[in-house]
Backbone as CSV, one residue per row, in Angstrom:
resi,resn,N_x,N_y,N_z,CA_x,CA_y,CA_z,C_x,C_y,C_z
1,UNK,23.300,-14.720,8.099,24.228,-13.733,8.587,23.442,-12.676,9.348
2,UNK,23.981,-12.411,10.043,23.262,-11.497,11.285,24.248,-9.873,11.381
3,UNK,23.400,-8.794,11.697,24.161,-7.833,11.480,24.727,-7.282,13.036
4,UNK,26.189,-7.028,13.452,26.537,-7.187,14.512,25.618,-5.567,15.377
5,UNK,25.893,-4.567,14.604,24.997,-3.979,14.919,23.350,-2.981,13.932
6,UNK,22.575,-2.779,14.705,21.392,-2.239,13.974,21.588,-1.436,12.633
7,UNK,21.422,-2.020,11.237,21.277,-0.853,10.266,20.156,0.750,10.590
8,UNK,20.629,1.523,11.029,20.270,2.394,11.406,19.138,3.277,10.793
9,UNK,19.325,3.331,9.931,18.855,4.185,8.376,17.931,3.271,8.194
10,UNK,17.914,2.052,7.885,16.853,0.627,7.761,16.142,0.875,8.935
11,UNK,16.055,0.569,10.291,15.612,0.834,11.019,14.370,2.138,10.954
12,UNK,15.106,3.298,11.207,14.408,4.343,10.881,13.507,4.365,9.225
13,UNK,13.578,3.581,8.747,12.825,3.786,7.578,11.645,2.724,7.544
14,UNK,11.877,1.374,8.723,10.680,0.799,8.776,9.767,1.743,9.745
15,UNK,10.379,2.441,10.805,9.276,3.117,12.051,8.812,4.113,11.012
16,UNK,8.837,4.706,10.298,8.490,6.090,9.944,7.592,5.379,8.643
17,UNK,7.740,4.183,7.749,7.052,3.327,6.703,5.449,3.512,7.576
18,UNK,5.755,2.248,8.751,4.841,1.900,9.577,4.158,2.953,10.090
19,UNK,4.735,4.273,11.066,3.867,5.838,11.258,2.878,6.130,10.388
20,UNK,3.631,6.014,8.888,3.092,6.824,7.836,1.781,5.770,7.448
21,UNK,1.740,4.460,7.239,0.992,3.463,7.305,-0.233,3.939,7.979
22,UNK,0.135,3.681,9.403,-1.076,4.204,10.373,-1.733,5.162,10.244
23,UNK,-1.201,6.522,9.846,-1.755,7.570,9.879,-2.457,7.874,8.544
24,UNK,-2.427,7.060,7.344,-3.092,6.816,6.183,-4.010,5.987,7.026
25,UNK,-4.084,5.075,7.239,-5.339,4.142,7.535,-6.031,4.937,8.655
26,UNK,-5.712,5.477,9.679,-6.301,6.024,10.233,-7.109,7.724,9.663
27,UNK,-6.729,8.090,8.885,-7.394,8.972,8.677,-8.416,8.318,7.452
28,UNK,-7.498,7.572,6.844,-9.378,6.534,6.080,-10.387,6.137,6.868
29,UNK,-9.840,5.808,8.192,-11.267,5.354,8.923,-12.159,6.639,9.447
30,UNK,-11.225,7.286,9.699,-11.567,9.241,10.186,-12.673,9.498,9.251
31,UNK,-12.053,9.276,8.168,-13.642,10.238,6.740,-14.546,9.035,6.746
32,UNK,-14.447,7.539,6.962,-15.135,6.915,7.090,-16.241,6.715,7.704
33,UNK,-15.558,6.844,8.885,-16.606,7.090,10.305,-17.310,8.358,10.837
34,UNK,-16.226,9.151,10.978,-17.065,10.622,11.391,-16.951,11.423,10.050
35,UNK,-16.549,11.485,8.802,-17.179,11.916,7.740,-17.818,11.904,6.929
36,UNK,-18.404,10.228,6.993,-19.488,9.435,6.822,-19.103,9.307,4.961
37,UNK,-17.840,9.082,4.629,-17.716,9.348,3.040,-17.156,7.423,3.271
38,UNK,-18.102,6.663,2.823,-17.923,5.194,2.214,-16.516,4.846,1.375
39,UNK,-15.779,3.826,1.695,-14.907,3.611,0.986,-15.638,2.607,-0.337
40,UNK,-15.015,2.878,-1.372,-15.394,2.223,-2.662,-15.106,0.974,-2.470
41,UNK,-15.143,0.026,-3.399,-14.589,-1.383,-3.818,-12.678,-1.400,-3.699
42,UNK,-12.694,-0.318,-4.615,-11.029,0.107,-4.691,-10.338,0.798,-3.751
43,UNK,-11.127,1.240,-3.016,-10.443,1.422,-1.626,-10.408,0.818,-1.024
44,UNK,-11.092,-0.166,-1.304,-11.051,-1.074,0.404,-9.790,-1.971,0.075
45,UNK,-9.358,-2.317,-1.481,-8.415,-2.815,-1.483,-6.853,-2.236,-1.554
46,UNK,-7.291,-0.990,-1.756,-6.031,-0.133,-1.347,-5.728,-0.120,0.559
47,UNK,-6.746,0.089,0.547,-6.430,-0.373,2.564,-5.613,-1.621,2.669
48,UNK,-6.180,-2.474,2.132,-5.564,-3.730,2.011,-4.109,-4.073,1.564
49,UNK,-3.703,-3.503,0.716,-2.109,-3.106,0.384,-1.821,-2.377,1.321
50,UNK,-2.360,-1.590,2.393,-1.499,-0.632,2.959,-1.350,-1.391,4.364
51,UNK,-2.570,-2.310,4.806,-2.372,-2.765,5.747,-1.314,-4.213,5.571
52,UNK,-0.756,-4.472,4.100,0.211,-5.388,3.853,1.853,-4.807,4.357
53,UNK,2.021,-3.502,3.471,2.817,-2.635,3.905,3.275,-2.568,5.404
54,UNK,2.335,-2.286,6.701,2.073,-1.934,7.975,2.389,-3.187,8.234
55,UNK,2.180,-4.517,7.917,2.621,-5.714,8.969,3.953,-6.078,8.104
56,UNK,4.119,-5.760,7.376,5.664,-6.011,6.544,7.101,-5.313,7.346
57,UNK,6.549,-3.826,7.944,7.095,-2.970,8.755,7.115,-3.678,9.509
58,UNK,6.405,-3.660,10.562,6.454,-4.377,11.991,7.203,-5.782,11.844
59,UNK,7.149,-6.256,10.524,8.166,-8.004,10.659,9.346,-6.963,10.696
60,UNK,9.786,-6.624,9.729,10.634,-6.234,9.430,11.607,-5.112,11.049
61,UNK,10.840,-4.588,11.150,11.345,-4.102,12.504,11.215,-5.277,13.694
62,UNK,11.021,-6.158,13.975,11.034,-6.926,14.683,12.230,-7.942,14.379
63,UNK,12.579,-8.103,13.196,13.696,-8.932,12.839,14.757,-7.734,12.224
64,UNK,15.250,-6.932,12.339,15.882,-5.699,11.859,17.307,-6.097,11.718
65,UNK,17.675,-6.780,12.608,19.482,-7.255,12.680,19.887,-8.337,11.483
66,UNK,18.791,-8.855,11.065,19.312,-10.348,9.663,18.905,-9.983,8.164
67,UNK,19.850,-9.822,7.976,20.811,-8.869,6.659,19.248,-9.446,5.774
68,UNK,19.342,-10.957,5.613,18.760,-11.786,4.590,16.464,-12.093,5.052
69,UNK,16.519,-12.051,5.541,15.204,-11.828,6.408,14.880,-9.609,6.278
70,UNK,15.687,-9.075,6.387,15.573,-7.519,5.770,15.539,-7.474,4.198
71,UNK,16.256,-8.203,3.474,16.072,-7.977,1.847,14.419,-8.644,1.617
72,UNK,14.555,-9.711,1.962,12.801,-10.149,1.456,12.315,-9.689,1.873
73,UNK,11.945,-8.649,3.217,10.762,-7.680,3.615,10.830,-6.833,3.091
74,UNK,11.915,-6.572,2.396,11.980,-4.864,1.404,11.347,-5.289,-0.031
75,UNK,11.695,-6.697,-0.584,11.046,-6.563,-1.384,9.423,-7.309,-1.414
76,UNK,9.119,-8.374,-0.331,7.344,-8.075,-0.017,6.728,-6.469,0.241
77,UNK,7.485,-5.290,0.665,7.420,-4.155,0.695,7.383,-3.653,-0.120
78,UNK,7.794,-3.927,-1.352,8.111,-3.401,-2.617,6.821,-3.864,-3.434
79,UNK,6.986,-5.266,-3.251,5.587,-5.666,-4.127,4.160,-5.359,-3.556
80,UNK,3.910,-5.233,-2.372,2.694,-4.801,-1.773,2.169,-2.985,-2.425
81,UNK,3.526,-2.546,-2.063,3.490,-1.301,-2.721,2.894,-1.199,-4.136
82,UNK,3.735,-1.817,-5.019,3.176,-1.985,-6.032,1.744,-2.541,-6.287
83,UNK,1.393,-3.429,-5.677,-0.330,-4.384,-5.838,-0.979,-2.636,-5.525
84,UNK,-0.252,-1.666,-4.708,-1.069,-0.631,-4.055,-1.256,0.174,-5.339
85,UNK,-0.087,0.317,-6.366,0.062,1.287,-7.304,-1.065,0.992,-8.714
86,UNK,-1.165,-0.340,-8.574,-2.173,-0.901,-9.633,-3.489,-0.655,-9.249
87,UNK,-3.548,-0.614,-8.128,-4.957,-0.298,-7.830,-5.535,0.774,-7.603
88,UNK,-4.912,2.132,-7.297,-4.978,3.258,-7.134,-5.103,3.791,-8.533
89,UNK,-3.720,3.595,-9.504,-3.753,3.810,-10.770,-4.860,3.548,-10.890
90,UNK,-5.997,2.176,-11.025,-6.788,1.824,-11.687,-7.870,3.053,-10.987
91,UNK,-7.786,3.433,-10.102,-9.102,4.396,-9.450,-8.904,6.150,-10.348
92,UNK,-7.994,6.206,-10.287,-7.340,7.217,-10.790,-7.784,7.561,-12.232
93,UNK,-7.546,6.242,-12.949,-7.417,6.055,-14.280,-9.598,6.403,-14.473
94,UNK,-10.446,5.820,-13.672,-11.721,5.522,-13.611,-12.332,7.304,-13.203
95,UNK,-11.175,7.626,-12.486,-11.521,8.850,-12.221,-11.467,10.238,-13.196
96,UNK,-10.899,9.766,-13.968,-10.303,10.919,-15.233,-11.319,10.407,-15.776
97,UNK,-12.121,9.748,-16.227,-12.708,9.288,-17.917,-13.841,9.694,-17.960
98,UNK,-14.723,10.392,-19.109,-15.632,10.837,-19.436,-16.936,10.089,-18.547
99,UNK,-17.848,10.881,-18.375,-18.986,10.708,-17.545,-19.892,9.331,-18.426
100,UNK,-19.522,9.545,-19.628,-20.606,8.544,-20.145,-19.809,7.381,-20.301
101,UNK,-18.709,7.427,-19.889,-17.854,5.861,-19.983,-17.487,5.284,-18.997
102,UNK,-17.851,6.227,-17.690,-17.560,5.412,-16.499,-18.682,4.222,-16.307
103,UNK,-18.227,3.102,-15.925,-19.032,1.992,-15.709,-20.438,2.372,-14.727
104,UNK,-21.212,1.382,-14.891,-22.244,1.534,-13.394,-21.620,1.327,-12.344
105,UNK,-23.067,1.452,-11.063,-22.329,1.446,-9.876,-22.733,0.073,-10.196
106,UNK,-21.932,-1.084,-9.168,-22.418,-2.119,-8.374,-23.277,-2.434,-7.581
107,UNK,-23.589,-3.556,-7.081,-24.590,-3.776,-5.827,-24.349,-3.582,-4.652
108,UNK,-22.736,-3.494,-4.760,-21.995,-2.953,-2.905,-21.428,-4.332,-2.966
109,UNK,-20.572,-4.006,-1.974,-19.577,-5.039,-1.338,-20.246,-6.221,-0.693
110,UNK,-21.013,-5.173,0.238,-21.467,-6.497,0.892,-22.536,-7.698,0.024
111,UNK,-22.966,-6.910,-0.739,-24.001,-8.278,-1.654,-23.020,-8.781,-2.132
112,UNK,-22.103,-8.329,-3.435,-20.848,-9.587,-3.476,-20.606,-10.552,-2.374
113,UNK,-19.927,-9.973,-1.464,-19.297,-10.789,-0.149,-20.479,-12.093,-0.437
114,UNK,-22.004,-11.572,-0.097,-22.923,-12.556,0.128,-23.536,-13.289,-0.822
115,UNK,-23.362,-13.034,-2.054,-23.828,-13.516,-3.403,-23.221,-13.890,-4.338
116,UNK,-21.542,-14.037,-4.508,-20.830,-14.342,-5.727,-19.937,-15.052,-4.767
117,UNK,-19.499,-15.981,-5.521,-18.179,-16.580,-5.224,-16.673,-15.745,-4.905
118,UNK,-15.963,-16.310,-3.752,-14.609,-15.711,-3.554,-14.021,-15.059,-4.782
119,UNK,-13.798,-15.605,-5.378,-12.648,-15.609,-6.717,-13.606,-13.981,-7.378
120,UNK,-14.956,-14.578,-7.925,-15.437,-13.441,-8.040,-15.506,-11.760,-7.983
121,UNK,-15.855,-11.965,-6.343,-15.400,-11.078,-6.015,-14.176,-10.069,-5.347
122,UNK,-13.106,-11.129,-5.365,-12.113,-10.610,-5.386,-11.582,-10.096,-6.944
123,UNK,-12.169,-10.653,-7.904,-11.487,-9.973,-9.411,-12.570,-8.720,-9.553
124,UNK,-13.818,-8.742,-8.769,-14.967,-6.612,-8.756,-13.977,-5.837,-7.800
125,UNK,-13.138,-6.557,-6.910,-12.592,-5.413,-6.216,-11.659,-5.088,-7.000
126,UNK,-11.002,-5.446,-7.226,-9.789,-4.805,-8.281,-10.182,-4.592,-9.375
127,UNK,-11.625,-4.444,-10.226,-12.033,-3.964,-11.430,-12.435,-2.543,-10.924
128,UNK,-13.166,-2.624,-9.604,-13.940,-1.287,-9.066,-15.244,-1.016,-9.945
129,UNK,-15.809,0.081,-9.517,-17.490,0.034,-10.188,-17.166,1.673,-10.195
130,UNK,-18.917,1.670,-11.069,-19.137,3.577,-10.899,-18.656,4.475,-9.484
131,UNK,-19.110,3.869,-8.438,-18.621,4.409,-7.120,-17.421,4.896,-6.819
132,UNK,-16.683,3.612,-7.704,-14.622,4.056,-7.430,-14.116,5.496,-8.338
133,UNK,-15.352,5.787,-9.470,-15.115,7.332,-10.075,-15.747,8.512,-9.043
134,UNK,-16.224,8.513,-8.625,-16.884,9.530,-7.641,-15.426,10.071,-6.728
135,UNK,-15.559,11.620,-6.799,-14.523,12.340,-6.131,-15.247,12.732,-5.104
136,UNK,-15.470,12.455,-3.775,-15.843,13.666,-3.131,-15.171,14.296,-1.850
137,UNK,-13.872,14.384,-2.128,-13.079,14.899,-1.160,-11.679,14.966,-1.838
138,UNK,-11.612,16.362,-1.577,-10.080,16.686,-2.313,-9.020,17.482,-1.168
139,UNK,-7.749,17.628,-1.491,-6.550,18.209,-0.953,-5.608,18.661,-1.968
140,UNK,-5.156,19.663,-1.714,-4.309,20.438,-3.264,-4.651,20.086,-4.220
141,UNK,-5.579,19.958,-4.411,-6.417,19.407,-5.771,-6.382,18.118,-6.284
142,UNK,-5.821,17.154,-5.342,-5.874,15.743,-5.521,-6.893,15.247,-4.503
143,UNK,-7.577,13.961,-5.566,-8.582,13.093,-4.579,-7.513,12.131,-3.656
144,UNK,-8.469,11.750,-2.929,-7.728,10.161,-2.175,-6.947,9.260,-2.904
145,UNK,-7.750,8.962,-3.884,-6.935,8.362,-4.756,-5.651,8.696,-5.691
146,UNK,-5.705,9.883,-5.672,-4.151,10.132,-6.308,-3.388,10.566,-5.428
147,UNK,-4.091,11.087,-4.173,-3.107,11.095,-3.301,-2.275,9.833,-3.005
148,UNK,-2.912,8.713,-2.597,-3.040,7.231,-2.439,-2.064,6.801,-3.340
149,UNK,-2.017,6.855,-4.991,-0.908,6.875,-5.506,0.682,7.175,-5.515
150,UNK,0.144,8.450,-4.959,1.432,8.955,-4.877,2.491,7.890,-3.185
151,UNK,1.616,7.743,-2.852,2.206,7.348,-1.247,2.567,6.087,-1.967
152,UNK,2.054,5.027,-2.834,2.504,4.022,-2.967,3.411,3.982,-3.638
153,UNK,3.601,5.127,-5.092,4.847,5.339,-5.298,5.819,5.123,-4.825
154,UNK,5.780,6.301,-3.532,6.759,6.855,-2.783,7.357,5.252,-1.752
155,UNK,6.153,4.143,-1.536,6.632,3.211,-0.760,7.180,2.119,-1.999
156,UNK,6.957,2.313,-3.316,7.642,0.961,-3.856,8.820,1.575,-4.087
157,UNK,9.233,2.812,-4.281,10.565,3.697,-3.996,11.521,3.382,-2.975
158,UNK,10.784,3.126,-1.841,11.645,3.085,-0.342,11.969,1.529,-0.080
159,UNK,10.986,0.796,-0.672,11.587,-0.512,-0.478,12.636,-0.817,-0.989
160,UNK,12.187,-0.387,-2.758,13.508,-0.764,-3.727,14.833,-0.259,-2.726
161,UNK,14.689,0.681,-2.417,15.990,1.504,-1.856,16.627,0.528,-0.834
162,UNK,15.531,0.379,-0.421,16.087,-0.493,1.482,16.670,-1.904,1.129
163,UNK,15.797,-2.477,-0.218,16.896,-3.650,-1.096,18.542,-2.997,-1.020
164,UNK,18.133,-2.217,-1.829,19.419,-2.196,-2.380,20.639,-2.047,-1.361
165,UNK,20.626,-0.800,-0.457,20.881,-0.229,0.629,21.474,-1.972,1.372
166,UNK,20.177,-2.351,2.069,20.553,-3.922,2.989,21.701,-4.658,2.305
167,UNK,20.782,-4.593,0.854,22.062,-6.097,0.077,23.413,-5.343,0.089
168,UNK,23.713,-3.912,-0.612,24.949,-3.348,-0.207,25.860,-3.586,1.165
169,UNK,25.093,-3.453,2.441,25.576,-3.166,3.678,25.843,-4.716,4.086
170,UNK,25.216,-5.664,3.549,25.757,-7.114,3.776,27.040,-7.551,3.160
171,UNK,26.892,-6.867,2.196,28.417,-7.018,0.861,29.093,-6.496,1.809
172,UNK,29.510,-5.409,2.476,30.422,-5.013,2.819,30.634,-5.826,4.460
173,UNK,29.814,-6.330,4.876,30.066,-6.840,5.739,31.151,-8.022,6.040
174,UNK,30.251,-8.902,4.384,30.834,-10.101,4.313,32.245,-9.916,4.124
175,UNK,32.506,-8.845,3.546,33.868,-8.474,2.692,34.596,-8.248,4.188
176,UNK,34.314,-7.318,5.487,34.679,-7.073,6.476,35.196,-8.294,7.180
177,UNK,34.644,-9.290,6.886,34.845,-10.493,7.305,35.813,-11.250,7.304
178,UNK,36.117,-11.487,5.676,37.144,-11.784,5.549,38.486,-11.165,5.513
């Protein structure tokens, strides 16, 4: 079923998803590059949820008119969000805990990449190391990482919504129909 015209509100909530997307990743590469502050293990996979988010938008705005093709991008939107919330939590969680219980650092990414198996090191990125506790950049008194939280919150929030919202606006369609 195809929607005769643009959900509007849907619409506007993938461009402004996707804005907000960019301008998170882009200011990660900002402290990256010219602030010279390294992303952790757990950031790099929080990028990674966000850059799931950012091409979920763009499907999703690219196919915007089909009722049924909009519910499954809201909820791959939803779950990306979430993979984002587990992992942030987990930085978060590494970030609160006593100095003598935070883990060591690691060897870095790149020796994983070059020395352990896939599987491997895809289960150190989502464990994170001593590095993923290190604060060194704050805003209203939140690090990256709880900032980071909060945004994924706020996106497994907007998906759920845009579910619900789409599947509603199809009900009434179908109902229009007959």
């Amino acid at each position: 079923m195809s929607f005769r015209q643009s959900p509007v509100t849907a619409l506007w909530a993938w461009v402004c998803s996707f804005l907000a997307i960019a301008s998170l990743l882009g200011y990660g590469y900002y402290l990256q590059y010219v602030e010279y502050l390294d992303p952790c293990p757990l950031c790099i996979t929080q990028r990674m949820f966000y850059m799931l988010i950012g091409a979920v938008s763009i499907i999703a705005l690219i196919s915007y008119r089909f009722a049924r093709i909009q519910q499954f991008m809201a909820i791959l939107f939803s779950l990306s969000a979430i993979g984002g919330v587990a992992t942030a939590g987990r930085q978060v969680w590494l970030q609160h805990l006593p100095k003598d219980q935070v883990p060591e650092c690691g060897l870095g990414l790149q020796y994983w990449l070059e020395n352990e198996p896939f599987l491997n090191t895809l289960s150190l990125l989502f464990k994170g190391d001593g590095n993923c506790a290190e604060v060194h950049w704050r805003f209203l008194g939140l690090s990256i990482a709880e900032w980071s939280l909060a945004w994924f919150v706020f996106f497994v929030l907007l998906g759920l919504w845009l579910f619900l919202r789409l599947g509603r606006e199809a009900k009434q369609r179908k109902l229009a129909q007959t």
